[in-house]
Biopython code that builds the backbone (N, CA, C, O; Angstrom):
import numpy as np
from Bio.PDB.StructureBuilder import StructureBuilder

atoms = [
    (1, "UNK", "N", (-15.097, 5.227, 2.547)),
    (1, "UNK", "CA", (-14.344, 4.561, 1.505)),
    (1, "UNK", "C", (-13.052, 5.353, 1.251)),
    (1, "UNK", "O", (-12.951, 6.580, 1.234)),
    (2, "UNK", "N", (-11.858, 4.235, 1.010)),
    (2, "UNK", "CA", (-10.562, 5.454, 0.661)),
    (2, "UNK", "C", (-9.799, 4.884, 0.024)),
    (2, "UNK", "O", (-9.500, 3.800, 0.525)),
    (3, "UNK", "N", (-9.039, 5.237, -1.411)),
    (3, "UNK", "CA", (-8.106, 4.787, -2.227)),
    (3, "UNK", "C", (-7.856, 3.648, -1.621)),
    (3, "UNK", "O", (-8.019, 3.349, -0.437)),
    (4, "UNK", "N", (-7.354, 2.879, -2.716)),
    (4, "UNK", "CA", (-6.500, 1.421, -2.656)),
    (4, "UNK", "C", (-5.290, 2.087, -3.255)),
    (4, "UNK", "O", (-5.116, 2.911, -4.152)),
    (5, "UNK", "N", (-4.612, 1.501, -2.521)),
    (5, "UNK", "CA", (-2.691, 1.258, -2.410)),
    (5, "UNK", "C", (-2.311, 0.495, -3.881)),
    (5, "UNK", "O", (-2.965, -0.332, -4.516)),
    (6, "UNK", "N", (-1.441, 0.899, -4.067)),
    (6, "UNK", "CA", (-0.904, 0.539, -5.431)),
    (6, "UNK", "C", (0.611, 0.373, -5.506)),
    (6, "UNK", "O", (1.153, 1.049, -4.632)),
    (7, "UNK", "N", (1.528, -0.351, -6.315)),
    (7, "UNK", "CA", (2.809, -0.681, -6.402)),
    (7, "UNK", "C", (3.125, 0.899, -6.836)),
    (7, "UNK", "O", (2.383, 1.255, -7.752)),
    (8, "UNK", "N", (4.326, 2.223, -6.258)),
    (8, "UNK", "CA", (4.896, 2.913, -6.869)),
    (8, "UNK", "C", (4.067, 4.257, -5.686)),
    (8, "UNK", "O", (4.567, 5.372, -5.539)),
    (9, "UNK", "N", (2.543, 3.724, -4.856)),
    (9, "UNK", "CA", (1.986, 4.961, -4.182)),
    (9, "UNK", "C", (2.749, 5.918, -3.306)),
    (9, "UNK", "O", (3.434, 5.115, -2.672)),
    (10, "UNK", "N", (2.997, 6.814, -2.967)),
    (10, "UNK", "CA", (3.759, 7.537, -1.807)),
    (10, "UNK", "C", (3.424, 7.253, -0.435)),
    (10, "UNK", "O", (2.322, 6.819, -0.100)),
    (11, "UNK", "N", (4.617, 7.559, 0.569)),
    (11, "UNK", "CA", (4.062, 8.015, 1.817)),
    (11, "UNK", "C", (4.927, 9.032, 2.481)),
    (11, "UNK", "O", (6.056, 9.466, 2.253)),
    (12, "UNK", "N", (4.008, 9.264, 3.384)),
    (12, "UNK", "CA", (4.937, 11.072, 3.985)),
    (12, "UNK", "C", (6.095, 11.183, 4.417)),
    (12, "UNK", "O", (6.551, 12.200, 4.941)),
    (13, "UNK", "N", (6.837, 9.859, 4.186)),
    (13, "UNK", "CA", (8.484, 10.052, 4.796)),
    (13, "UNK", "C", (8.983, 10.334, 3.259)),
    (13, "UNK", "O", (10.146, 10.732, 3.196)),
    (14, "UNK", "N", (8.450, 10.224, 2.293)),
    (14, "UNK", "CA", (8.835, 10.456, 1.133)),
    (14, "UNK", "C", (9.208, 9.518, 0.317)),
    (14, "UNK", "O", (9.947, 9.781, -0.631)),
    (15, "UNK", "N", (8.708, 8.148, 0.584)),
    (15, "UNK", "CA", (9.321, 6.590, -0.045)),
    (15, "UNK", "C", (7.930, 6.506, -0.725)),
    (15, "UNK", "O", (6.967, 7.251, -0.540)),
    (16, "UNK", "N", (8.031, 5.456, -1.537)),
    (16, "UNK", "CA", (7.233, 4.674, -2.222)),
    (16, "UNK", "C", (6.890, 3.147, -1.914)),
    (16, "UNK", "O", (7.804, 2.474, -1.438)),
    (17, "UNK", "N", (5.838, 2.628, -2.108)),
    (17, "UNK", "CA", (5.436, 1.540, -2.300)),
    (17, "UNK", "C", (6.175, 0.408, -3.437)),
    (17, "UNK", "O", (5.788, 0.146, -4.576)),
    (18, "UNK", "N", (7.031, 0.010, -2.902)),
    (18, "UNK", "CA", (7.964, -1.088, -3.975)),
    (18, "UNK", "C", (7.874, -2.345, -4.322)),
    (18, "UNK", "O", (8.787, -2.859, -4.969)),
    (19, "UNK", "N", (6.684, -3.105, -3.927)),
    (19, "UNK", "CA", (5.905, -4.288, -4.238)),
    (19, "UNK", "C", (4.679, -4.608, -4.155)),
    (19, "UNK", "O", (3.978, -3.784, -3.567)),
    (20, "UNK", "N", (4.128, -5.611, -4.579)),
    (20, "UNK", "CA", (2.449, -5.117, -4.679)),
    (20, "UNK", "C", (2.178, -6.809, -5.088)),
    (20, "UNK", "O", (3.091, -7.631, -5.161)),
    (21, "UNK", "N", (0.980, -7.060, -5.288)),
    (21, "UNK", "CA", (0.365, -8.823, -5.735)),
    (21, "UNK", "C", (0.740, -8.865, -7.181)),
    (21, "UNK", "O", (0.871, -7.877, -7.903)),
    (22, "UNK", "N", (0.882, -9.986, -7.490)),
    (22, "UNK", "CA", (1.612, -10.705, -8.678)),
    (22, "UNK", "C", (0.504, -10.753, -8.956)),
    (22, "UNK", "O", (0.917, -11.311, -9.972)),
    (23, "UNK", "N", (-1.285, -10.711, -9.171)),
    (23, "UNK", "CA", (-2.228, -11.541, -9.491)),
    (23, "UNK", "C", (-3.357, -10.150, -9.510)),
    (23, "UNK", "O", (-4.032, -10.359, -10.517)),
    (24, "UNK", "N", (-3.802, -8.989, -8.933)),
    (24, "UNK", "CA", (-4.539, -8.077, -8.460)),
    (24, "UNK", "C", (-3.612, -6.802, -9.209)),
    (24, "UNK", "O", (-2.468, -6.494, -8.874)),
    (25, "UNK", "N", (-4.229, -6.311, -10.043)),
    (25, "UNK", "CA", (-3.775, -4.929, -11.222)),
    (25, "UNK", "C", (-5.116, -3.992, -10.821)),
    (25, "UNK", "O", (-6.288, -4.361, -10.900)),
    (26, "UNK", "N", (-4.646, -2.732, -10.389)),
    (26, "UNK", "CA", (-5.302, -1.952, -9.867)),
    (26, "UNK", "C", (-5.060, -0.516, -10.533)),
    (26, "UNK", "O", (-4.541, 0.301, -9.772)),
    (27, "UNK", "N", (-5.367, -0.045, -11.910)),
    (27, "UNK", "CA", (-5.015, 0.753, -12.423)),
    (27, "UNK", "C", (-4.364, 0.702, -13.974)),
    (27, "UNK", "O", (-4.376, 1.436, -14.962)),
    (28, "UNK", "N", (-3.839, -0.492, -13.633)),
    (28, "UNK", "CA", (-2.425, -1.172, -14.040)),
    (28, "UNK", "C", (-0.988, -1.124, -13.612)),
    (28, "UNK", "O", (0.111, -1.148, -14.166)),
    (29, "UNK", "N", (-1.571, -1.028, -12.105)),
    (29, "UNK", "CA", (-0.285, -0.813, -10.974)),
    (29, "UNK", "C", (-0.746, -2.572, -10.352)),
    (29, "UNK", "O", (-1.853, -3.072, -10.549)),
    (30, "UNK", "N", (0.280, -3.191, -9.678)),
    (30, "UNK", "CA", (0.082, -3.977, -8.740)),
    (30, "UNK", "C", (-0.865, -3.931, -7.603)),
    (30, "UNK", "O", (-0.652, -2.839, -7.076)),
    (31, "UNK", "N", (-1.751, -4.511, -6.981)),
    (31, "UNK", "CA", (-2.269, -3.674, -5.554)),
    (31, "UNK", "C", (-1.327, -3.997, -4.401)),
    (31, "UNK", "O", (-0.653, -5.027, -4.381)),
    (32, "UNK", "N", (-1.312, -3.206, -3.580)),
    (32, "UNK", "CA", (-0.471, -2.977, -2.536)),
    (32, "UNK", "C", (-1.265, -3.838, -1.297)),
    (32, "UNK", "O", (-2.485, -3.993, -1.350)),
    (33, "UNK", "N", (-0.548, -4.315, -0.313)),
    (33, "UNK", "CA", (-1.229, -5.567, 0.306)),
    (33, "UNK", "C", (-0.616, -5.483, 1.764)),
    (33, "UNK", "O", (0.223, -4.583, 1.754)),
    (34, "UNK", "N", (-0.709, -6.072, 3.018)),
    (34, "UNK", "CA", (-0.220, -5.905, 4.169)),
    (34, "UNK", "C", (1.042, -7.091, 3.998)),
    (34, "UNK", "O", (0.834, -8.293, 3.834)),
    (35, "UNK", "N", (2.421, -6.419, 4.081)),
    (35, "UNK", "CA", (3.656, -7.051, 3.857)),
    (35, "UNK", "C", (4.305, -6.812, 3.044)),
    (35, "UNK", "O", (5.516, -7.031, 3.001)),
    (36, "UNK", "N", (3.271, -6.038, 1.774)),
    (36, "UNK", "CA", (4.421, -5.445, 1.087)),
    (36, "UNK", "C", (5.354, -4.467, 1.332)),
    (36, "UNK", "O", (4.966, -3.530, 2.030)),
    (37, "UNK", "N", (6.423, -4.450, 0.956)),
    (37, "UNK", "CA", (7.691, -3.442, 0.961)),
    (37, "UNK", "C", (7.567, -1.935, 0.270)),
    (37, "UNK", "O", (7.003, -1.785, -0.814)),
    (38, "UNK", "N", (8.178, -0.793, 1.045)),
    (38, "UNK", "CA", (7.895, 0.383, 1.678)),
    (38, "UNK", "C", (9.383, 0.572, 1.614)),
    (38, "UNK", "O", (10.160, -0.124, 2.266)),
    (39, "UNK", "N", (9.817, 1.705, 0.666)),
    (39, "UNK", "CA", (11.511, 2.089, 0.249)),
    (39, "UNK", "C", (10.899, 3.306, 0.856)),
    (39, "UNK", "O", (9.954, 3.927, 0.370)),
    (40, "UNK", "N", (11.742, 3.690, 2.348)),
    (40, "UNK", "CA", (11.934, 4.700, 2.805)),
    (40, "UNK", "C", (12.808, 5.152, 2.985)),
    (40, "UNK", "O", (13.540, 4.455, 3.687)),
    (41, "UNK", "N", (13.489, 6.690, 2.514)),
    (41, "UNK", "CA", (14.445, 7.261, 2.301)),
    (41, "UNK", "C", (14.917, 7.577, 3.861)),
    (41, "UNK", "O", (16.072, 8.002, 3.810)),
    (42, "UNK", "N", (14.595, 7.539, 4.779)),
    (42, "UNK", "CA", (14.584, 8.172, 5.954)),
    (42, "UNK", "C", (14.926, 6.369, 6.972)),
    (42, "UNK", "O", (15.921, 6.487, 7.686)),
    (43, "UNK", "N", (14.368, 5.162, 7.049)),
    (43, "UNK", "CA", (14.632, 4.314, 7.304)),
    (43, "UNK", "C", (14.671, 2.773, 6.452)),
    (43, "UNK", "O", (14.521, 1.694, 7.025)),
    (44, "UNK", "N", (14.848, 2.896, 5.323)),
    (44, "UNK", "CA", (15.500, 2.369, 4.260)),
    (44, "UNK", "C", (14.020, 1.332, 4.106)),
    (44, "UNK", "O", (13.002, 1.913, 4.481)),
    (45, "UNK", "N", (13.828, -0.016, 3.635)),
    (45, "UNK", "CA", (13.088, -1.087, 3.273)),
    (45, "UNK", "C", (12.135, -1.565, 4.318)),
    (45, "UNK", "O", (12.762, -2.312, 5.069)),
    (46, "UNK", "N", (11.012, -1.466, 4.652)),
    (46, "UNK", "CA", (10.183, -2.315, 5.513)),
    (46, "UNK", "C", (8.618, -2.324, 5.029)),
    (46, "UNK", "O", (8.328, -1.565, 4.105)),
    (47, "UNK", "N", (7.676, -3.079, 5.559)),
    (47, "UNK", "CA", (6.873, -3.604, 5.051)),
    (47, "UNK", "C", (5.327, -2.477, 5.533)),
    (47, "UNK", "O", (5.312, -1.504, 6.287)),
    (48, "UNK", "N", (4.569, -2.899, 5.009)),
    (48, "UNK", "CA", (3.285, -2.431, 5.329)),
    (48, "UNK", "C", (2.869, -3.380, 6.567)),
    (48, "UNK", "O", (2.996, -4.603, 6.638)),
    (49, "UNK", "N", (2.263, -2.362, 7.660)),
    (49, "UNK", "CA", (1.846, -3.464, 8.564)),
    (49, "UNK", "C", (0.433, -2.645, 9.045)),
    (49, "UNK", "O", (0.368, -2.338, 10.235)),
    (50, "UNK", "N", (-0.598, -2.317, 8.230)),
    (50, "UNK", "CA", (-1.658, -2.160, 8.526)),
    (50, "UNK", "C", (-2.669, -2.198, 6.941)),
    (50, "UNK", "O", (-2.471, -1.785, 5.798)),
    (51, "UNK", "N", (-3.597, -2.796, 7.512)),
    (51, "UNK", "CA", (-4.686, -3.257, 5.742)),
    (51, "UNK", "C", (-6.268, -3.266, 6.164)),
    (51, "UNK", "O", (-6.793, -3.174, 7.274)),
    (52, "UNK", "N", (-6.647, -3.365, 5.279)),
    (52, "UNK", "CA", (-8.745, -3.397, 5.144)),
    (52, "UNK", "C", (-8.496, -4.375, 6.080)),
    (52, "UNK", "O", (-7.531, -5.131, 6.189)),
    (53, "UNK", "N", (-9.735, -4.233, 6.900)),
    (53, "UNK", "CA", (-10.035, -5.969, 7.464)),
    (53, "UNK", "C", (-11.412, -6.266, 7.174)),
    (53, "UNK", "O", (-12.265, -6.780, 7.897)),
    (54, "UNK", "N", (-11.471, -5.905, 6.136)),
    (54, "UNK", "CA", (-12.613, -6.492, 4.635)),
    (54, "UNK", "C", (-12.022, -6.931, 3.430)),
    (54, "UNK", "O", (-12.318, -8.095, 3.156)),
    (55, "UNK", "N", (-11.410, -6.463, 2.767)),
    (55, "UNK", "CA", (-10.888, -6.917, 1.337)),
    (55, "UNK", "C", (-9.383, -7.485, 0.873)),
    (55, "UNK", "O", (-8.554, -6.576, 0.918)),
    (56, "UNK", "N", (-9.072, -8.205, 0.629)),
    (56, "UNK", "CA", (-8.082, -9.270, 0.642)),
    (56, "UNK", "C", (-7.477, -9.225, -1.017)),
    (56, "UNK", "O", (-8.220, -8.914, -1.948)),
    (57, "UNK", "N", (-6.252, -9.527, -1.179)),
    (57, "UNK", "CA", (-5.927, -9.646, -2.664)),
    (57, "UNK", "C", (-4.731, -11.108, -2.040)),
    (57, "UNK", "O", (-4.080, -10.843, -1.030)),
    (58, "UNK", "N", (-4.584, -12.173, -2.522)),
    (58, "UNK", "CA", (-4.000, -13.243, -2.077)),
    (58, "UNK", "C", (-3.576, -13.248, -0.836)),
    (58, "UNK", "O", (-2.460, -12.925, -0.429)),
    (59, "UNK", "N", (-4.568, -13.655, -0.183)),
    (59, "UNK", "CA", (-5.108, -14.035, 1.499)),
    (59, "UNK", "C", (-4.732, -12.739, 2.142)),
    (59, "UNK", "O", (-4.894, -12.673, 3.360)),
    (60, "UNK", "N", (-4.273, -11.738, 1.536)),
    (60, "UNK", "CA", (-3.546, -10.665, 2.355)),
    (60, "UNK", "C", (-4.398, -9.204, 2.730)),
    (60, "UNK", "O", (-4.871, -8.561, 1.793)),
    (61, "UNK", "N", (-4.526, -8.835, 3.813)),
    (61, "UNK", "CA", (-5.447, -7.280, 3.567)),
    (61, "UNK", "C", (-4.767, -6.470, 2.693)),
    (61, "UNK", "O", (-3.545, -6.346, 2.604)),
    (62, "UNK", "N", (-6.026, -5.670, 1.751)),
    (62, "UNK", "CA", (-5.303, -4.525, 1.286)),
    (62, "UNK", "C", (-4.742, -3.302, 2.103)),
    (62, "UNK", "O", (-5.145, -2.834, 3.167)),
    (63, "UNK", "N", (-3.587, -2.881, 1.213)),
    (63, "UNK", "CA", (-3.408, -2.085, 1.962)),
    (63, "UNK", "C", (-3.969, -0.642, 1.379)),
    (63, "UNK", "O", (-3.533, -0.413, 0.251)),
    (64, "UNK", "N", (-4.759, 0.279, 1.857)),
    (64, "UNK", "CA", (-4.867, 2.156, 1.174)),
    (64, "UNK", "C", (-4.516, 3.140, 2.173)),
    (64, "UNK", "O", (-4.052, 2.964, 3.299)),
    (65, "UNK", "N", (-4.810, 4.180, 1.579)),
    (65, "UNK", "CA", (-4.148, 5.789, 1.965)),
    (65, "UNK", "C", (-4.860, 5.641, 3.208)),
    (65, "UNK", "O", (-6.071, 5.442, 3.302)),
    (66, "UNK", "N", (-4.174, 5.732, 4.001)),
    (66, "UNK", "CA", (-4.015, 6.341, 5.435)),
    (66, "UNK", "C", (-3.221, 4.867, 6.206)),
    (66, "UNK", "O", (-2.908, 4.768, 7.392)),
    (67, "UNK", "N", (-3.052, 3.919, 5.216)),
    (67, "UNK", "CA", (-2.467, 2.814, 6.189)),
    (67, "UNK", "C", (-0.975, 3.005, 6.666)),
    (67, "UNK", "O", (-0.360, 3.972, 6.216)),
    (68, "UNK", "N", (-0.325, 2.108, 7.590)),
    (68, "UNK", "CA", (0.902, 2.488, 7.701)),
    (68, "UNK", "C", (2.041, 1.397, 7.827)),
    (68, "UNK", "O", (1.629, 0.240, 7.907)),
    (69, "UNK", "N", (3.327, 1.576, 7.855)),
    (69, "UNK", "CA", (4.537, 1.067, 7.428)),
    (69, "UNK", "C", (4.972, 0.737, 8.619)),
    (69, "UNK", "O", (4.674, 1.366, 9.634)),
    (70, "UNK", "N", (5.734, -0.306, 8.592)),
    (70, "UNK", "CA", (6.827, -0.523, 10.427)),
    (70, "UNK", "C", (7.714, 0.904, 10.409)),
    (70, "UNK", "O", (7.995, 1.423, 11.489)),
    (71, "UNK", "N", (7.953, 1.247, 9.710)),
    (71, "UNK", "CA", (8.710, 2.881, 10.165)),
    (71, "UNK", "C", (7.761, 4.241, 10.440)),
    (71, "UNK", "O", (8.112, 5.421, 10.428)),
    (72, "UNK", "N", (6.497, 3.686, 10.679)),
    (72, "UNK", "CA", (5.622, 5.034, 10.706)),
    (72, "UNK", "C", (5.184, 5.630, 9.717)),
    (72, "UNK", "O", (4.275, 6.422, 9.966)),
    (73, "UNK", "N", (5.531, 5.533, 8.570)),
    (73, "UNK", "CA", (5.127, 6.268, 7.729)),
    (73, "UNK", "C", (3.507, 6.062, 7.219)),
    (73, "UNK", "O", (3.054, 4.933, 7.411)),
    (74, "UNK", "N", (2.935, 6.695, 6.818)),
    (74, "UNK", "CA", (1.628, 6.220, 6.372)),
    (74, "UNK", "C", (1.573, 6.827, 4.663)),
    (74, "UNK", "O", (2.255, 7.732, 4.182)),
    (75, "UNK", "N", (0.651, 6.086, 4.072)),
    (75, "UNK", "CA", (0.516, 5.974, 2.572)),
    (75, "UNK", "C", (-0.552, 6.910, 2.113)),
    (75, "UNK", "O", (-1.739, 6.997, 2.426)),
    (76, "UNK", "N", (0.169, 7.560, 1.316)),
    (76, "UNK", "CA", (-0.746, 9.412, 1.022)),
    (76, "UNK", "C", (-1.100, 9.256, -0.578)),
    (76, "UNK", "O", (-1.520, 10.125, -1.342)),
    (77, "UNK", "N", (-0.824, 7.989, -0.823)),
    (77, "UNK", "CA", (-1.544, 8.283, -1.979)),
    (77, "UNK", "C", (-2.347, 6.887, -2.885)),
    (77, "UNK", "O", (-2.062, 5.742, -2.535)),
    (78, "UNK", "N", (-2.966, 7.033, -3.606)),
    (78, "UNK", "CA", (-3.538, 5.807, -3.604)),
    (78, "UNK", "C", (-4.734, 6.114, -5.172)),
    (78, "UNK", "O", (-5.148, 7.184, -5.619)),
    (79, "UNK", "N", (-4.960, 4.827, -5.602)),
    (79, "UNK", "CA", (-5.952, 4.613, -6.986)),
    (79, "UNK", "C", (-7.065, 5.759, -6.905)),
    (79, "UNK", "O", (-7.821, 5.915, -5.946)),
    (80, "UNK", "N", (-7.042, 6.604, -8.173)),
    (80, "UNK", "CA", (-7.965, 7.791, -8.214)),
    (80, "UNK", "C", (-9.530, 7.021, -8.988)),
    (80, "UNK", "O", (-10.260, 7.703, -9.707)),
    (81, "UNK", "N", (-9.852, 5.416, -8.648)),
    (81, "UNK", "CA", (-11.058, 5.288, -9.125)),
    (81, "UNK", "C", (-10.953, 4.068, -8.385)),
    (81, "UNK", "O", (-11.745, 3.253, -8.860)),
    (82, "UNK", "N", (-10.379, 3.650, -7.525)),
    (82, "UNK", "CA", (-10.989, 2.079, -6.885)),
    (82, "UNK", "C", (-10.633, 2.551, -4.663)),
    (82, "UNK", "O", (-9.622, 2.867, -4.036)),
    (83, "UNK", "N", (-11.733, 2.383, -4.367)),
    (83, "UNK", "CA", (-11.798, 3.182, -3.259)),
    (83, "UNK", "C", (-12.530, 1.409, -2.300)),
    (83, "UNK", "O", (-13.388, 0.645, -2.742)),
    (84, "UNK", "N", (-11.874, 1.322, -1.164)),
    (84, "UNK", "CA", (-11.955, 0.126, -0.351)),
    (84, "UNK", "C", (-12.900, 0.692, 1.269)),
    (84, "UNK", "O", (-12.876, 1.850, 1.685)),
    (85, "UNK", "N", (-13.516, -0.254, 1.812)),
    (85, "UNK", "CA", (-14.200, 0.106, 2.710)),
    (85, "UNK", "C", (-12.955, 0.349, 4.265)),
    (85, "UNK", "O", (-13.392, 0.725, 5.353)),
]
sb = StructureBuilder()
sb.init_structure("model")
sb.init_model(0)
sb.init_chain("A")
sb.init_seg("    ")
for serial, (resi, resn, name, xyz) in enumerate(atoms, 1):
    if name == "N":
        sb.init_residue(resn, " ", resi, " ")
    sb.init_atom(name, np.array(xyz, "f"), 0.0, 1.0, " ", f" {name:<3s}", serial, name[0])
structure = sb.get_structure()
């Protein structure tokens, strides 16, 4: 089991997670989902392109910590009480 992704989470290029589901509050953050947008300081705006392929928040996989971004980056941080298979 490993953190769920959240609107605002980090990843190791040093960007954040900058969109998340309009409908799925995970903390009281947005949850972070495969497609959402990824502000990387190093290669500017792109999306999440890896998620659960179990758990879904509007038709979409979630995305958590260890998933990764079209620029490589992967997501280091994630909900300290909701943990996804």
């Amino acid at each position: 089991m490993v953190p769920r992704a959240r609107f605002g989470d980090a990843t190791d290029h040093g960007g954040t997670i900058t969109t998340g589901s309009p409908t799925v509050s995970i903390d009281g953050l947005p949850g972070a989902r495969l497609g959402d947008t990824h502000s990387c300081p190093i290669h500017g705006d792109n999306p999440i392109v890896s998620g659960s392929g179990v758990w879904t928040n509007d038709g979409l996989p979630c995305a958590r910590l260890g998933d990764t971004t079209a620029c490589g980056a992967t997501i280091v941080s994630g909900s300290p009480v909701v943990y996804l298979d």
